[in-house]
C-alpha positions in Angstrom: 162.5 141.4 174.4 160.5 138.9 172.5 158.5 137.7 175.5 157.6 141.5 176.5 156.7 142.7 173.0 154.4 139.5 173.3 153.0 140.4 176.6 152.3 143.9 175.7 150.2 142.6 172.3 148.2 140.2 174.4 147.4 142.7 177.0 146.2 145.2 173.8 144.2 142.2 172.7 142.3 141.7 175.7 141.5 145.6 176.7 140.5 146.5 173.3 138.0 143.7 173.1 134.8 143.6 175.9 134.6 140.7 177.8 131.1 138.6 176.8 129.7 139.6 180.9 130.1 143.6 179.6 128.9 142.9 176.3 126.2 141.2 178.1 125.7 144.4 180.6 125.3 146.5 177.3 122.4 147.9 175.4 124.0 145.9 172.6 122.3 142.6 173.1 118.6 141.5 173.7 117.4 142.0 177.8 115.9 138.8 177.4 115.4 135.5 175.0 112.1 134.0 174.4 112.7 130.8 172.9 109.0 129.5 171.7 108.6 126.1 170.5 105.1 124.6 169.1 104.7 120.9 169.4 104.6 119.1 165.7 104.2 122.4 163.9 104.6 121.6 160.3 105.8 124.3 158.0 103.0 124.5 155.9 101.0 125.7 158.6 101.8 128.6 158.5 100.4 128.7 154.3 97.5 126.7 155.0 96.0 129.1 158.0 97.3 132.2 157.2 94.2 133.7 155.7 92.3 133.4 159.3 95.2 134.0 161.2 95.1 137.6 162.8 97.1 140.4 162.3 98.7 140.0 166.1 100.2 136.7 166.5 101.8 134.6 163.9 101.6 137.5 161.3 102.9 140.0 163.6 106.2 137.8 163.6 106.2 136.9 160.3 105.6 140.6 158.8 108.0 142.3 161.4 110.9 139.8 161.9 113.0 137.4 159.8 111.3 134.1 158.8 112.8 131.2 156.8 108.9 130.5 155.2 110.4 130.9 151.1 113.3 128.4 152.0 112.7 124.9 151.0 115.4 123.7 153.8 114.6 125.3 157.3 114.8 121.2 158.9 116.4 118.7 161.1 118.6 116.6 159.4 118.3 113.5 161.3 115.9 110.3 160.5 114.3 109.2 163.6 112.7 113.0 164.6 110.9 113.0 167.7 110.2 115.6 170.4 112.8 115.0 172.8 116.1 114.9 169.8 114.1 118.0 168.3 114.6 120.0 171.4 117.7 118.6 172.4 119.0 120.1 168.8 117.4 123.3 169.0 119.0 124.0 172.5 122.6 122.5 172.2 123.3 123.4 168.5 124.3 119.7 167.6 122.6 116.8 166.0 121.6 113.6 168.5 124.8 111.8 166.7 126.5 114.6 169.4 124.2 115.2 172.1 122.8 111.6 172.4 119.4 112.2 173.0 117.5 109.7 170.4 114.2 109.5 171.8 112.6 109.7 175.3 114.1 106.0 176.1 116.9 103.7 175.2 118.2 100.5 175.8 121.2 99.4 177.8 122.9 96.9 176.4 125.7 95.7 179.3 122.2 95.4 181.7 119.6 94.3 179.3 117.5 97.5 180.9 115.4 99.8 179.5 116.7 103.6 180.2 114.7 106.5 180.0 115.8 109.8 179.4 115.4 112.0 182.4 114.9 109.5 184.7 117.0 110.5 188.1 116.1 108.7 191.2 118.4 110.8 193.2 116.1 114.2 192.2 112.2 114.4 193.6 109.1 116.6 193.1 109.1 120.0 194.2 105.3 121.1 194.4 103.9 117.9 194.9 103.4 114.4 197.0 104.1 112.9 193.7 107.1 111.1 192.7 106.8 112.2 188.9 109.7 114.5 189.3 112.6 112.2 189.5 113.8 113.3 186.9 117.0 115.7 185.5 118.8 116.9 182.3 121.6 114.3 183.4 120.9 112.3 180.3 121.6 115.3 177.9 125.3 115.1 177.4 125.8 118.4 175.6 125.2 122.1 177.2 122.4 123.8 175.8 122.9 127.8 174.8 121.2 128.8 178.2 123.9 126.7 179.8 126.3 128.8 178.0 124.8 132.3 178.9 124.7 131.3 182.7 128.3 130.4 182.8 129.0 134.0 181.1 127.1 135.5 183.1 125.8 133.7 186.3 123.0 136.5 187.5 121.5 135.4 184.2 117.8 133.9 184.7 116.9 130.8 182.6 113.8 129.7 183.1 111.5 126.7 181.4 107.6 126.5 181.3 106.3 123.2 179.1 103.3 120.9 179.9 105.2 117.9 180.3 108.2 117.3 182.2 110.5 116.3 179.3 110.1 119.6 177.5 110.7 121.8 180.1 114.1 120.0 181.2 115.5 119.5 178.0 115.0 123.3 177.3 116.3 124.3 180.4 119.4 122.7 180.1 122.1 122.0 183.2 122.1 125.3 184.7 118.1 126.4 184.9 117.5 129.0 187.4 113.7 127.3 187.3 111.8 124.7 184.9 108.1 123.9 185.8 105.4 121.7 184.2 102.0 120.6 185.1 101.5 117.7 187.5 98.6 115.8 185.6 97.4 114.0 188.9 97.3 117.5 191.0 97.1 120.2 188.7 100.0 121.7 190.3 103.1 123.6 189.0 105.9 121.7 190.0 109.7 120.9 189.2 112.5 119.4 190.6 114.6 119.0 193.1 117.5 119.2 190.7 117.1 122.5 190.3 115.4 123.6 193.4 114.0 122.9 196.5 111.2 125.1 196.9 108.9 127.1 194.6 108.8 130.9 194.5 106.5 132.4 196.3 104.6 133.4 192.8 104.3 129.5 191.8 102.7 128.5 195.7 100.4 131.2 195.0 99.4 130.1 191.2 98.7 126.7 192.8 97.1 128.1 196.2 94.5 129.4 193.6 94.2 126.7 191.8 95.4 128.2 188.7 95.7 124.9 186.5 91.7 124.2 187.0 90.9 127.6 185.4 91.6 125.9 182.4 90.0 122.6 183.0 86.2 123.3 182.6 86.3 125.3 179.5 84.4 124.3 176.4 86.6 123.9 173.1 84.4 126.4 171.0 85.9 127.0 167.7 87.3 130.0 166.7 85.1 130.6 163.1 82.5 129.7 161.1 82.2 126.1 159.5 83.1 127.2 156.0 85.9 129.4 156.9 87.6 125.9 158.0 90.0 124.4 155.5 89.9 121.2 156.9 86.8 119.7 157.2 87.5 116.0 159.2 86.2 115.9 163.0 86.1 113.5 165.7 84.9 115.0 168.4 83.6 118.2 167.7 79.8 118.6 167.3 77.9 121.1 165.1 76.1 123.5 167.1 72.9 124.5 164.7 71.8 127.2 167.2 75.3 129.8 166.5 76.7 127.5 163.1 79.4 127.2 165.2 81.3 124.3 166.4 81.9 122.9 170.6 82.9 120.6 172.8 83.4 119.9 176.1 85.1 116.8 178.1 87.0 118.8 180.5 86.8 118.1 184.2 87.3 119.1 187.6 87.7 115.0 188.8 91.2 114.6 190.7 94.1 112.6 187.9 92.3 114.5 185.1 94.1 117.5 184.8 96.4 115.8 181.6 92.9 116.8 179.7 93.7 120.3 178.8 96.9 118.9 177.6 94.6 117.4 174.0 93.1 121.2 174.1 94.0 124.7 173.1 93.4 125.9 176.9 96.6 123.5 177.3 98.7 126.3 175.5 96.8 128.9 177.1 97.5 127.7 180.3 101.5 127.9 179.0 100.9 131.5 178.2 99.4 132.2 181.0 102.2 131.0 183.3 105.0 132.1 181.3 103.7 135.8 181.5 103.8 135.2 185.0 107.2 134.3 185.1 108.6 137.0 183.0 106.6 139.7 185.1 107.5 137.9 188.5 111.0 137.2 187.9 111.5 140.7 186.1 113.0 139.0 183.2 114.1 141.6 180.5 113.9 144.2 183.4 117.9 144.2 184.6 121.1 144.7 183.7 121.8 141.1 182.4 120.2 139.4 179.7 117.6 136.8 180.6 116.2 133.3 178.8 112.7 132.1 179.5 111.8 129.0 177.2 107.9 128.2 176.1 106.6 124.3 174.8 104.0 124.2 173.6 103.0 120.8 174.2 99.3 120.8 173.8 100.0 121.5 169.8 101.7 118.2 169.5 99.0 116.2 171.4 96.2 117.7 169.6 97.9 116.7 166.3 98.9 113.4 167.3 95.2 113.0 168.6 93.2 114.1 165.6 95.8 114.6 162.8 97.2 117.2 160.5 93.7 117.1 158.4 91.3 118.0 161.2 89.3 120.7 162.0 90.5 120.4 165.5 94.0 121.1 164.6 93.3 123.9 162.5 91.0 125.7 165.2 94.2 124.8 167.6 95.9 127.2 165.4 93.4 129.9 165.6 93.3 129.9 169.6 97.6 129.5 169.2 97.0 132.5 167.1 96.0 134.6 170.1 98.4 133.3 172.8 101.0 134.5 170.9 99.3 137.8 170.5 99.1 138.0 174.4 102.4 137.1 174.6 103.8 139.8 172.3 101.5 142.3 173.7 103.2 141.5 177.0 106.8 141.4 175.7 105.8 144.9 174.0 104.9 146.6 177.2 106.7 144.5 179.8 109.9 144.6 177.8 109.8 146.6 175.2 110.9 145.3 171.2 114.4 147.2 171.1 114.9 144.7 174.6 113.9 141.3 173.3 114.5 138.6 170.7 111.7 136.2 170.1 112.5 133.1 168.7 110.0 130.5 166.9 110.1 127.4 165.8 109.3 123.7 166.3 110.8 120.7 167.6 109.3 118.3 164.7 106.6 118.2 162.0 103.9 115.3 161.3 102.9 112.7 158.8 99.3 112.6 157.3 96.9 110.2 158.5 96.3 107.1 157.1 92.9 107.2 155.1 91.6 104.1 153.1 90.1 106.2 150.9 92.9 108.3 149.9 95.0 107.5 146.9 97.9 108.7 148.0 100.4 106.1 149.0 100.6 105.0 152.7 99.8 102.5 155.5 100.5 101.6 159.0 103.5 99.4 160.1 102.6 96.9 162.9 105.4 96.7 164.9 104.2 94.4 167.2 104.0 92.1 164.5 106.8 92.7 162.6 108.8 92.2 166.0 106.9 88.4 166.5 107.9 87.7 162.9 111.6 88.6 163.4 111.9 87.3 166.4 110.5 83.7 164.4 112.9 84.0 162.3 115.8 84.4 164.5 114.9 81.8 166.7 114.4 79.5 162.9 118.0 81.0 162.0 119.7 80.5 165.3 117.9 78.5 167.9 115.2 80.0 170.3 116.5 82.1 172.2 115.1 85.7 173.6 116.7 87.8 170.4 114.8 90.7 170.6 115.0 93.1 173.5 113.1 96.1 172.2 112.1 98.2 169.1 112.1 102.2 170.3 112.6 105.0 168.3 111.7 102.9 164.9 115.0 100.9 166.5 115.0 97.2 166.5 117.2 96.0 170.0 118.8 92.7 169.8 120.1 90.7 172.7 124.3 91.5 172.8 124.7 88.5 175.2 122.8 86.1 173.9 125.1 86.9 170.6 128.1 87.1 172.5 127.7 83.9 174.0 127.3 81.6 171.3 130.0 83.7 169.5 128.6 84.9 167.1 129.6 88.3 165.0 127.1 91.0 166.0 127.8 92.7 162.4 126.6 89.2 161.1 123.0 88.9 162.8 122.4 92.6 162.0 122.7 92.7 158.5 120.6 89.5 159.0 118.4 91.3 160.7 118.0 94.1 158.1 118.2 91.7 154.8 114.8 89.9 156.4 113.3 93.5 157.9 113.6 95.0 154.3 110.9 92.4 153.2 108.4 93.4 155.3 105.7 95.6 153.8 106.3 99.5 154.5 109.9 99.2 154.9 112.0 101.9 152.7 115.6 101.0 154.4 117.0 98.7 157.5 120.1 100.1 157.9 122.7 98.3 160.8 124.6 100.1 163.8 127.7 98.7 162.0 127.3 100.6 159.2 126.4 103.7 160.9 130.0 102.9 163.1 131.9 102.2 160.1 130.8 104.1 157.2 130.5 107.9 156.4 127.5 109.1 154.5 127.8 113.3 153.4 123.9 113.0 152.6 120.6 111.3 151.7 118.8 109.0 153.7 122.1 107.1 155.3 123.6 110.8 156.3 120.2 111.5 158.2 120.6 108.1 159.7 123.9 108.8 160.9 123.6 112.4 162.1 120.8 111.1 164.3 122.8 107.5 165.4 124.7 107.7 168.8 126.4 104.2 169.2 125.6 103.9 173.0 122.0 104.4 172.7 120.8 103.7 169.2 119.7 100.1 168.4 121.3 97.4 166.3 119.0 98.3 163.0 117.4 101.2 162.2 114.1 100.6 160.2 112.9 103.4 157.9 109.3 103.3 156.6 108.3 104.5 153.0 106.8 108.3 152.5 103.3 107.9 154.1 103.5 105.2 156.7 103.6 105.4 160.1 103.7 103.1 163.2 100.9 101.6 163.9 100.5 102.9 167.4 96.9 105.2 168.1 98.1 108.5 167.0 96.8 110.1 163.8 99.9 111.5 162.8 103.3 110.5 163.9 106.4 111.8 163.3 110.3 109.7 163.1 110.8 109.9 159.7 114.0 111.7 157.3 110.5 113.2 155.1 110.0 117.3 154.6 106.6 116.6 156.4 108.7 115.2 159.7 111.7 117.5 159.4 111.0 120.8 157.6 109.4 123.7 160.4 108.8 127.4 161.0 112.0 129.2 161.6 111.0 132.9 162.5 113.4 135.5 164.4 111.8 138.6 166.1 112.7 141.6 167.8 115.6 143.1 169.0 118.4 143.5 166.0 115.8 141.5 163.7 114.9 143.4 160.3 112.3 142.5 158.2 113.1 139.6 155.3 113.3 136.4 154.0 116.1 133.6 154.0 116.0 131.9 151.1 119.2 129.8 151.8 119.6 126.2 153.4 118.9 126.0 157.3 120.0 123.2 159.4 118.1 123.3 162.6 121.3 122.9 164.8 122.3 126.6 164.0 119.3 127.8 165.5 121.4 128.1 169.0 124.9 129.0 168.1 122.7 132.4 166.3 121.3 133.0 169.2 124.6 132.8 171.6 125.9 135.3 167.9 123.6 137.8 168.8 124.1 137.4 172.5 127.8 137.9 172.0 128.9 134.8 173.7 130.3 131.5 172.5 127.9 128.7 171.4 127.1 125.9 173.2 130.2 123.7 174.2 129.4 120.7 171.7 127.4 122.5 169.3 128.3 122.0 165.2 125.7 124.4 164.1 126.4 127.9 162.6 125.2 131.5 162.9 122.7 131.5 160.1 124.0 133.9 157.6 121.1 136.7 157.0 120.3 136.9 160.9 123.9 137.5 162.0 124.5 140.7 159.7 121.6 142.8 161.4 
């Protein structure tokens, strides 16, 4: 009696609640996901530029959908940020303590060998004589949320469009339907063999007519007037005394020079322009099943990292960014319709200042080239020479395991070693050791941002962070990698379909940016995700 009363609740259970496919099938949940992420976008952007921004883009989003721009806490709360951990949290819903990805490389210890993320030499190029597409999502060890949707519901389309290779597989997860990036060398669209083994027809056709160079000979003319500009360092731009405007031009047509647009706004305009494509060829937001397409910006990050949060390049970046995202939304509007889709914006990291002498704010540049000689010195003065130091990644210093193991020595011993010399060193905040990361538990600060970011089997054997203001000293104006609001706090704004109008005020980890969307998709999050539904987007 017991068993059938059982059987006959369970049996209630399940009819009286829609399986996640039907809920899918409904008019309940978005017809299609645009996830939109802007290379290095800091959050004060969005204040800084808003006054020439127009009333189509970045307004349009920020006026007609949820934001997170009053909140003080909209941020990744790891130390070492970087683009690849960025979007490997925004797409699995966990931290890189859970999905591993630290940075774009690593170092194996057992093999003394450098490993780099997406590195497969089992995939090729598709779209190309290259062999730049060996690569895969094999090294992500989580499932993203668009791995989730397609095992709900398999006739779901994901697709990812990026610049570079490592943004559009980390997006697109495990189960893509399609990610494509520029070949630098060709100009062509291209992906891998992963994940197919021939482009669409649409895709042979955008590189038949060569739709990449389009983009390649176009003058960087600036959007406004010189005194509209808030920021008034250039490098590269010139004054133009005939219009008082400002342009440049160093594209080219020249074969292995295509990577060009990627340090120019037609880089993200190129992006736009091939996403469109793929939502109007692939009929994304047009069936019975909801749909994913992913956009990186890429070209936002390399135009910051090239001329710096402070430039007048950057901010005109903004301005042309301004109306791709009009286009887009003008698109998704007709294409689609708002009542079909949920448009989701953010970034996968924010930047440091650059490093002026004349500034009197505090900050430098942290040579690591020489700090590694140093320590390595020192080692070799502590413990006989030896080759000590394997790599320093990630703002990770790499010590040699075997060399340690053989002269028995405690690893635990030369690390702390490590970090009681590395804290000397001018620009160092904290040198904190893998075996306190393994051995500890920190709820917060500094150390908890070391930790949520530390994966034993990749990270290194001391983690070095630099003081508010420095960076490595390594080209790029501004950097990012550190646990500072100007590295971790980013734009947060939700759009569309089920999306009111307001303002979050509360705290926002940036792994709950996936388990909300898989909320309003009415499916489970992603299968190691620790992120939650972010209370105020949930309720509409």
């Amino acid at each position: 009696m017991f068993y059938k009363k059982f059987i006959l609740l369970a049996l209630a259970a399940v009819t009286s609640v829609p399986s996640y496919a039907a809920k899918l099938e409904g008019r309940t949940t978005p017809k299609l996901v645009v996830n939109i992420v802007v290379g290095q976008m800091r959050y004060d952007y969005l204040l800084r530029f808003s006054g020439n921004f127009s009333q189509k883009g970045f307004l349009t989003m920020v006026s007609g959908g949820t934001s997170c721009t009053s909140c003080d806490r909209a941020m990744y709360q790891y130390l070492t940020t970087s683009t690849p951990s960025g979007l490997a949290t925004l797409t699995t819903g966990a931290n890189p303590m859970t999905h591993g990805v630290i940075g774009a490389s690593w170092f194996n210890y057992t093999t003394n060998e450098k490993i780099e993320l997406l590195s497969d030499r089992t995939c090729y190029t598709v779209g190309s004589d290259d062999y730049d597409a060996q690569v895969s999502p094999r090294g992500l060890f989580a499932g993203t949320v668009g791995d989730q949707l397609k095992s709900v519901s398999p006739s779901s389309k994901v697709i990812s469009v990026a610049l570079e290779p490592q943004s559009a597989v980390i997006t697109g997860g495990h189960g893509a339907d399609a990610v494509y990036w520029i070949n630098p060398r060709e100009g062509n669209w291209v992906t891998s063999t992963y994940y197919t083994s021939a482009l669409p027809e649409w895709v042979l056709r955008a590189n038949n007519n060569k739709m990449v160079d389009n983009y390649c000979d176009k003058a960087w003319s600036v959007k406004l007037p010189t005194n509209r500009y808030h920021n008034i360092i250039r490098q590269d731009i010139k004054t133009d005394t005939t219009t008082n405007r400002l342009s440049f031009d160093f594209m080219t047509r020249k074969k292995y020079e295509y990577d060009k647009i990627a340090f120019t706004p037609a880089g993200n305009s190129c992006i736009r322009d091939f996403a469109v494509q793929a939502i109007l060829n692939e009929n994304l937001g047009k069936r019975e099943v909801t749909d994913m397409i992913n956009i990186v910006f890429d070209a936002s990050r390399n135009i910051g990292e090239k001329y710096g949060t402070q430039s007048m390049e950057i901010e005109d970046s903004y301005y042309c960014l301004d109306e791709d995202l009009a286009t887009l939304l003008e698109v998704l509007d007709t294409h689609v319709g708002r009542e079909n889709f949920l448009v989701v914006l953010t970034s996968d990291h924010g930047a440091s200042d650059p490093v002026i002498e004349s500034s009197r704010m505090p900050s430098g540049k942290f040579n690591v080239a020489h700090f590694c000689a140093i320590m390595a010195g020192f080692l070799g003065g502590q413990y006989g020479p030896e080759q000590w130091i394997l790599d320093y990644s990630n703002q990770q210093l790499y010590l040699n395991h075997r060399v340690i193991l053989e002269k028995g020595m405690r690893l635990a011993d030369v690390q702390n070693t490590v970090a009681g010399f590395a804290i000397q060193f001018g620009g160092v905040s904290q040198a904190i050791t893998g075996t306190a990361m393994q051995g500890s538990h920190f709820s917060g600060g500094i150390l908890g941002k070391a930790q949520n970011g530390y994966f034993p089997r990749h990270s290194g054997d001391v983690i070095i962070n630099l003081l508010p203001g420095w960076i490595p000293d390594n080209g790029k104006m501004s950097d990012s990698g550190s646990p500072y609001n100007y590295d971790c706090h980013v734009p947060l704004i939700w759009y569309g379909a089920r999306i009111g109008s307001s303002d979050i005020g509360n705290d926002i980890d940036m792994a709950d940016v996936a388990p909300t969307i898989a909320y309003l998709l009415g499916i489970a999050p992603p299968n190691a995700s620790t992120g939650k539904p972010i209370e105020g987007i949930v309720n509409y």
